[in-house]
N, C-alpha and C positions, 0 to 999 in steps of 0.2 A: 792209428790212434785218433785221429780226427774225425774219423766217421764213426767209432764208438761213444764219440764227445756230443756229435751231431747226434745221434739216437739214442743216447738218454735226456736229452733236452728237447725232442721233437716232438711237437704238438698239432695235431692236426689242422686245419687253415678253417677252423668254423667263424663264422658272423662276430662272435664272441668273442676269441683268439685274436683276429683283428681288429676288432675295434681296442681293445685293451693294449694293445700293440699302439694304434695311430695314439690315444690316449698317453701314452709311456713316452712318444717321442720316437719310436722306432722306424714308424711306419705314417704313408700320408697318404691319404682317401682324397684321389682326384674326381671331381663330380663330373656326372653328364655334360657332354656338350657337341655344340654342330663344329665343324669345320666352314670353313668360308664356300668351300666348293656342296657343301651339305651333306655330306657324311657325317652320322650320328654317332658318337664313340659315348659307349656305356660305363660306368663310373668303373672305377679299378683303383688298386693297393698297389702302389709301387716303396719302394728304400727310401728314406729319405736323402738327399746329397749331402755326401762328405764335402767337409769344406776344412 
C-alpha cells in the first residue's frame, strides 16, 4: 500500500522540485562550504529536522 501511495505522488528530484520543496518548508539547501582540514563539500538537499 505504501509504495503505491509513494508512486502516485513521486516527482522527479529536478532544480524546480526542490527548490519549491525548500520554499514549502520541507526541505533545507545547505550551501557550499570548506571543512577546517579543507575539504570542500558542494551544496546539497537534505530533510529538515523533526523536532
Amino acid at each position: 500500500m505504501m509504495n503505491m501511495i509513494q508512486e502516485k505522488f513521486w516527482q522527479p528530484a529536478t532544480v524546480e522540485n526542490l527548490d519549491k520543496r525548500v520554499k514549502s518548508g520541507d526541505l533545507i539547501y545547505v550551501d557550499d562550504y570548506t571543512r577546517a582540514d579543507g575539504t570542500k563539500i558542494n551544496g546539497y538537499y537534505r530533510r529538515k529536522p523533526i523536532r
